[in-house]
C-alpha positions in Angstrom: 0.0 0.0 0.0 2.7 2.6 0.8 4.4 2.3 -3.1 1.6 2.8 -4.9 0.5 6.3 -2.3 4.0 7.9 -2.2 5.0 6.5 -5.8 1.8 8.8 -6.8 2.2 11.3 -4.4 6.4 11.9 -5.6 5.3 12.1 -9.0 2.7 15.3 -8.0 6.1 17.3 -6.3 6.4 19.5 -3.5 3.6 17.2 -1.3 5.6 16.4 1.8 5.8 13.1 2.9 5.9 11.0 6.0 6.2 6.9 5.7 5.2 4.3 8.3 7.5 2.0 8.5 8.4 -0.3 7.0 8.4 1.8 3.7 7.1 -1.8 1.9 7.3 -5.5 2.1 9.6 -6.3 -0.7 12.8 -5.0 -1.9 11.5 -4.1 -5.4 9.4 -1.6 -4.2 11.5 0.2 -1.5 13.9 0.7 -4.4 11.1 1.6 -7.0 9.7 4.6 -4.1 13.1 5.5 -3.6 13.6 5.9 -7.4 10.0 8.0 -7.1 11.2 10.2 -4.7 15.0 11.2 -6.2 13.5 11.7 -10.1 11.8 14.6 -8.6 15.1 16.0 -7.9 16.5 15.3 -10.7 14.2 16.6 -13.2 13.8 19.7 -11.3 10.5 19.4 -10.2 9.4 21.1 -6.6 11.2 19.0 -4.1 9.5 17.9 -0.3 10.3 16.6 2.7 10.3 12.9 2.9 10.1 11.3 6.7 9.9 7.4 7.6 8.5 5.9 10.7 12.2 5.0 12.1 11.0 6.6 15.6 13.9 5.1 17.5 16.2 7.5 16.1 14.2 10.3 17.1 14.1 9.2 20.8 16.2 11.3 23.9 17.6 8.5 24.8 19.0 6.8 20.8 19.8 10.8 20.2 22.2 11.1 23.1 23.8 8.1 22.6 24.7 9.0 19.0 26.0 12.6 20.5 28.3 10.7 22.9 29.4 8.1 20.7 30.1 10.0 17.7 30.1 13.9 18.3 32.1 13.7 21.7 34.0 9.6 21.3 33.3 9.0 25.3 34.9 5.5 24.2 37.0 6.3 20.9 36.9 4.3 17.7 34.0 1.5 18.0 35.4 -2.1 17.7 31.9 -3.8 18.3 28.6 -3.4 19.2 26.0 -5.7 20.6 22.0 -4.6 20.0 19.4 -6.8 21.4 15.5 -6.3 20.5 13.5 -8.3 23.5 10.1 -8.9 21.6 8.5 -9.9 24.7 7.0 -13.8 24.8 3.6 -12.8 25.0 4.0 -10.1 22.5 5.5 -12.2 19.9 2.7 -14.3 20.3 0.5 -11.9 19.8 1.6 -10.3 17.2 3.9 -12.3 15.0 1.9 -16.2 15.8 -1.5 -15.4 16.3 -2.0 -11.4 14.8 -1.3 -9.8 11.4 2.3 -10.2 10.8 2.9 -13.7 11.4 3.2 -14.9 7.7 6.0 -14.2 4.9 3.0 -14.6 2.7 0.5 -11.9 4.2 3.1 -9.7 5.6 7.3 -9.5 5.5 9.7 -11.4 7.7 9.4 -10.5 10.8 12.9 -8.7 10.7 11.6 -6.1 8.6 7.9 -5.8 10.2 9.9 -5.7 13.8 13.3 -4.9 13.7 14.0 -2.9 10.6 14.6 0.7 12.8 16.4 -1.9 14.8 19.0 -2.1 11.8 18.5 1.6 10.8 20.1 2.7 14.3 22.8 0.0 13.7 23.9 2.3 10.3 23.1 5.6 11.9 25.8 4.8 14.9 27.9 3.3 12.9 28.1 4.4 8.7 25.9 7.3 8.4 28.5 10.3 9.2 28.6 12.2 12.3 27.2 15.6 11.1 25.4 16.0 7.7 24.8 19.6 8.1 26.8 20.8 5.3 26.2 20.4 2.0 29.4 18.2 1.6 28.7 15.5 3.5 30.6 12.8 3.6 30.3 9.3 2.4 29.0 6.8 4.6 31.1 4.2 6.0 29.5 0.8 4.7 29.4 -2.4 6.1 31.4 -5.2 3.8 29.8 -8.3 5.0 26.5 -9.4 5.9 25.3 -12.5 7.3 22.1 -13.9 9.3 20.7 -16.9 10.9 17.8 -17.3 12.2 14.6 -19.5 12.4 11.2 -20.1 13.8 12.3 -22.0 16.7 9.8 -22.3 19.1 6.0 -21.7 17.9 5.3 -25.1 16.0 4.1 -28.0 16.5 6.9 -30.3 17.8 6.7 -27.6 20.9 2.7 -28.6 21.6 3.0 -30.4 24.8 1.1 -33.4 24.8 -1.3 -33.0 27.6 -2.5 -30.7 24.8 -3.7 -33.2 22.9 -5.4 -32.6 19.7 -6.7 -28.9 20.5 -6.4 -26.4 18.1 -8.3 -23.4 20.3 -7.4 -22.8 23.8 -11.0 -22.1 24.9 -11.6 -25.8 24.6 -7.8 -27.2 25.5 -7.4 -29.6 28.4 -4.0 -27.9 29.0 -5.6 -24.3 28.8 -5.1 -23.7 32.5 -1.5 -24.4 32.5 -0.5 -22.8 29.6 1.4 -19.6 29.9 0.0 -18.9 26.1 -3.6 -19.6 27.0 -5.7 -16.6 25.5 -7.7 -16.7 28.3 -4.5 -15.8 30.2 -3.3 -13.0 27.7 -6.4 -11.2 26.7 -9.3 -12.1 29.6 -7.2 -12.6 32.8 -5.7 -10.0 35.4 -2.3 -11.1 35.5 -0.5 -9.2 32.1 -3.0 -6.6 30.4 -6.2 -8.6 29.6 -9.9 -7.2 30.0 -10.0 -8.0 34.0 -7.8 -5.7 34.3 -9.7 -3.0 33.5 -7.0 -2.2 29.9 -8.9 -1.5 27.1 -5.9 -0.7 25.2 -3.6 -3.3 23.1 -3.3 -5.7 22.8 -7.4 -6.2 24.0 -7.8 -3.1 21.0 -6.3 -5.2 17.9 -8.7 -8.6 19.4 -11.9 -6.4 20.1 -11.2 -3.2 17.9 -14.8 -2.1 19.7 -14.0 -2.7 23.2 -14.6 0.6 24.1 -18.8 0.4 23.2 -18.9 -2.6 25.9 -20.6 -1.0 29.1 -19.1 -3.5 31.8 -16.3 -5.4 32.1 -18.8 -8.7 32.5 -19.9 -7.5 29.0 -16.3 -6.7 27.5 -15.1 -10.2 28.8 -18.0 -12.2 27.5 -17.6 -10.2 23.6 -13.8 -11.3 24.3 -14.4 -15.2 25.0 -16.8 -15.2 22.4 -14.0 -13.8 19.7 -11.4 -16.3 21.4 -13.5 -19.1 20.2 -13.3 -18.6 16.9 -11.4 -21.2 15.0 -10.7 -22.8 11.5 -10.1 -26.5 10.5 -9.4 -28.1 8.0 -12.0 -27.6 5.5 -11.5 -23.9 6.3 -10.3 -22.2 3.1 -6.9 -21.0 3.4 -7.9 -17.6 1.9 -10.4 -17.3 5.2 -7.1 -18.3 7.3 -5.1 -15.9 6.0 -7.0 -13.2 6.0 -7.8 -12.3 9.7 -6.0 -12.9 12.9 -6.8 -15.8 15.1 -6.4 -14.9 18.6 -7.8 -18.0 20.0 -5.6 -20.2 17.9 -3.4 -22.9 19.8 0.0 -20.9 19.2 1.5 -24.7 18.6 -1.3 -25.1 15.6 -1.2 -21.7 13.9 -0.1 -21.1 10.3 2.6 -19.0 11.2 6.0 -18.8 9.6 8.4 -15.9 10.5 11.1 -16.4 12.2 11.4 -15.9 16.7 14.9 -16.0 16.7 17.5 -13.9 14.6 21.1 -12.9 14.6 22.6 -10.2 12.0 26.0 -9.6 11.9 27.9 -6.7 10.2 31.2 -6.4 9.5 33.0 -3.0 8.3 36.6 -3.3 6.8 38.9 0.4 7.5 37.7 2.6 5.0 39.9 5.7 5.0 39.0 9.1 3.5 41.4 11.5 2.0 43.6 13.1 4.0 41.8 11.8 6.9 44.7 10.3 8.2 43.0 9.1 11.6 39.9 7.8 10.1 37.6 8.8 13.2 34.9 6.3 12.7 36.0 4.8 9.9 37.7 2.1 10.9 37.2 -1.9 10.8 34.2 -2.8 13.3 31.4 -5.4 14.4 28.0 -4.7 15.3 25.8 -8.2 16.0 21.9 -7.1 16.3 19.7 -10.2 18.1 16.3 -10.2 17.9 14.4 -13.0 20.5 11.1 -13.4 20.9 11.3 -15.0 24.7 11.9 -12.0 27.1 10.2 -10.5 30.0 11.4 -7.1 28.3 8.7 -6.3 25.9 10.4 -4.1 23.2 13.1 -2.2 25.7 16.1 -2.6 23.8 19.8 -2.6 24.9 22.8 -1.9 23.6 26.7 -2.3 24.4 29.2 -0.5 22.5 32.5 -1.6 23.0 35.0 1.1 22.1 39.0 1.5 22.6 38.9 4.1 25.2 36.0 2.6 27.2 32.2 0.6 27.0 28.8 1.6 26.9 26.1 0.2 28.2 22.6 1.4 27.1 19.1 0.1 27.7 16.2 2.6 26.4 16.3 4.4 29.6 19.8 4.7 31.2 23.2 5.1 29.3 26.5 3.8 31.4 29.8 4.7 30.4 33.3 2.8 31.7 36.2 4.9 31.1 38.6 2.8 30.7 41.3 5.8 30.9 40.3 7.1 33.9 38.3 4.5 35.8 35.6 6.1 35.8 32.2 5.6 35.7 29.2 7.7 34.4 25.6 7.4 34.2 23.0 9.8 32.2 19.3 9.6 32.4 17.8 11.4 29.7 14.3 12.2 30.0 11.3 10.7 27.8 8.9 12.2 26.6 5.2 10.3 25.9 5.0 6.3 25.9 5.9 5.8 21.8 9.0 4.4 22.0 10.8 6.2 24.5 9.4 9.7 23.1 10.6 8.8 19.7 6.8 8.7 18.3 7.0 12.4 19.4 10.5 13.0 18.5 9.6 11.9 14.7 6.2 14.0 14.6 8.6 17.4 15.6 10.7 16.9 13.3 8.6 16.2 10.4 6.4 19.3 11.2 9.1 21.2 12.2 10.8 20.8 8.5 8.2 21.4 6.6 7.6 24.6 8.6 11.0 25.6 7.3 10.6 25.1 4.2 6.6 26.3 3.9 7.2 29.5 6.0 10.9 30.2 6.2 12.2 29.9 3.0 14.4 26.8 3.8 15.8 24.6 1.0 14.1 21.1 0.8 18.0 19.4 1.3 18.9 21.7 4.3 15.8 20.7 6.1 16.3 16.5 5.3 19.7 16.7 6.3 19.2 19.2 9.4 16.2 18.6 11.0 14.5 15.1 10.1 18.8 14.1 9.9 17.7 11.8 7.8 18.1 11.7 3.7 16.2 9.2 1.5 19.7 7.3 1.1 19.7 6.0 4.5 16.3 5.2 4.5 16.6 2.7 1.3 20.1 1.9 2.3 18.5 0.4 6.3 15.4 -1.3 4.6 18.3 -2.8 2.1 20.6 -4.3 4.9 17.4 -5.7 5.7 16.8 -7.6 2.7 20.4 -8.3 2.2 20.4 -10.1 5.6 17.2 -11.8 4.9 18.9 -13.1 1.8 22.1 -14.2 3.5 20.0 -16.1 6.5 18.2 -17.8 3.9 21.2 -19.1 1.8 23.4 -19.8 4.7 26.1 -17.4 3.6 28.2 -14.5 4.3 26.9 -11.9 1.5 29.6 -8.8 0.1 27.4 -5.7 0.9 28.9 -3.7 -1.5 28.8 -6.5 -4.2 24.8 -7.1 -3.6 24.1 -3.1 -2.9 25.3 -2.9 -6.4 23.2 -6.2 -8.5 20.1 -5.9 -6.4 19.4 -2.0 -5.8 21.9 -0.4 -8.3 21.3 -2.7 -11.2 18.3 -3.1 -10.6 15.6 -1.5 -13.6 12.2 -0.2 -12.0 9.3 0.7 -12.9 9.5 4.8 -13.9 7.5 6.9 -11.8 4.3 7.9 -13.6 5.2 11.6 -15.5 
């Protein structure tokens, strides 16, 4: 749905944009929008802002760690960094076994529906440059090597225990009241966030999108239960499958196929400028990103960075840094604003606005504002969702992919579709 609205919309010139993310499901049309959105440019047309839902850049906690790893080099040159997504176990299961994004088929792998901003913070730490405020920016420092593995571990069949039996829902499961998955236990019960206790937010929302219209809670729990029921077998068509979510659904049985479990690694070579004799930031590095389903942590990331002068320890709220020159060590706090994504959701919205004020009311140049304010060009947004594919494809054939090599026969060579004149 997002090509064919901002494929249309680019071709119009001077509407400004702003993307959810993922900006689409498949490689061929990230690169055909992306194509869309720099023709403008090039044929002169009335250029516009262009913003993508990568929120975690945008949050006061991602934007100070960039400051202190880049700008000020708390910790020197970066030799490896370690980024770990927690999912959540109920969340995955909510989401990515039972909900909307829990087939290839229907949706994307599940490291681009979940983790793709993931891997757009890996390149804005580590290859976009440290200030882009100038016109002549420079080059980013890519990666050289890719490679993934990864697999749907855990929600399948060969997990079901047996005292499960043949149950397919878990409203009628003989194991229902000691499963940690039950429904009942996720979206009825008072122990995480179900209707008993008194949430009528998500994940209750996405299972009852009309929970709000139910009077009592004795109401709102028996419209619930009576949605948990529903169920498919096999003489169920598998268009009907596919096409809604199953929240019900025995998350041993389901028809999901994305993976729980993924590792990405990248590897960047020394990659000297010229006349940049000490190659600040551009030197060889590591950065490992894990994404895991099974957490207590629902979606509060962490990160180390591991640096020559010192290590960094960050986890979405708190930033820790060992000096390893002076022993010390020191801890920020910054604040957050809102509940979307550490103030990120905010952060993003600001920005966006904020740049097209400047261009709309102060006479701004389209570039200045992209590179200044959203700190963000339309490069790095294909570039991330790119990685992403490129990862995909090495997890898949179980090999270590050149970067530069596949950026080059899959985005570069590749001949799309001309945006319409």
């Amino acid at each position: 749905m997002h090509r064919e609205v901002v494929v249309a919309l680019a071709s119009l010139g001077g509407l400004h944009i702003m993307c959810e993310k993922p900006l689409a499901t498949t490689l061929h049309d990230c690169v055909e929008m992306y194509t869309a959105l720099e023709s403008n440019k090039v044929s002169g047309g009335q250029q516009a802002v262009f913003s993508i839902g990568h929120v975690l850049r945008y949050s006061p906690h991602n934007m100070l760690l960039r400051k202190l790893v880049i700008r000020d080099r708390v910790i020197g040159d970066i030799l490896s960094v370690v980024h770990t997504e927690p999912v959540g176990w109920w969340h995955f299961a909510h989401s990515y076994v039972r909900g909307n994004r829990r087939r290839e088929s229907t949706s994307a792998p599940s490291l681009l529906t979940k983790s793709c901003h993931d891997i757009d913070v890996l390149l804005w730490l580590l290859c976009s440059p440290a200030d882009c405020s100038a016109q002549d920016c420079p080059p980013p420092h890519l990666p050289t090597t890719v490679s993934s593995t990864g697999s749907l571990q855990y929600f399948r069949r060969g997990r079901k225990p047996v005292e499960a039996g043949t149950a397919t829902n878990c409203l009628s499961c003989p194991a229902e009241s000691t499963c940690k998955y039950s429904a009942k236990h996720i979206y009825v019960g008072p122990e995480l966030a179900g209707v008993e206790t008194g949430n009528k937010r998500w994940p209750v929302s996405i299972v009852l999108p009309d929970i709000e219209s139910y009077g009592s809670s004795v109401e709102a729990k028996d419209a619930m239960l009576t949605e948990l029921a529903k169920d498919y077998d096999a003489r169920t068509p598998q268009p009907e499958i596919a096409r809604r979510n199953w929240f019900g659904r025995c998350v041993y049985e389901s028809d999901n196929d994305v993976c729980d479990e993924q590792v990405v690694t990248l590897n960047w070579d020394d990659d000297p400028l010229p006349g940049n004799a000490e190659m600040g930031g551009r030197k060889a590095k590591t950065a490992v990103f894990h994404m895991v389903a099974h957490t207590k942590k629902i979606c509060d990331r962490y990160t180390h960075l591991y640096g020559v002068d010192g290590e960094i320890f960050a986890d979405s709220t708190t930033i820790t840094i060992e000096d390893f020159r002076t022993g010390r060590t020191t801890v920020h706090r910054p604040k957050a604003e809102g509940h979307g994504h550490g103030g990120g959701d905010i952060g993003l919205t600001r920005r966006f606005v904020l740049a097209v004020d400047k261009v709309k009311n102060h006479g701004w140049h389209t570039d200045r504002a992209q590179r200044e304010i959203v700190g963000c060009t339309v490069e790095e947004v294909i570039r991330s969702h790119a990685m992403v594919f490129c990862a995909e494809a090495a997890r898949r054939g179980k090999k270590v992919v050149d970067f530069p090599e596949w950026w080059a026969a899959e985005v570069q060579g590749k001949p799309t579709q001309a945006p319409p004149a």
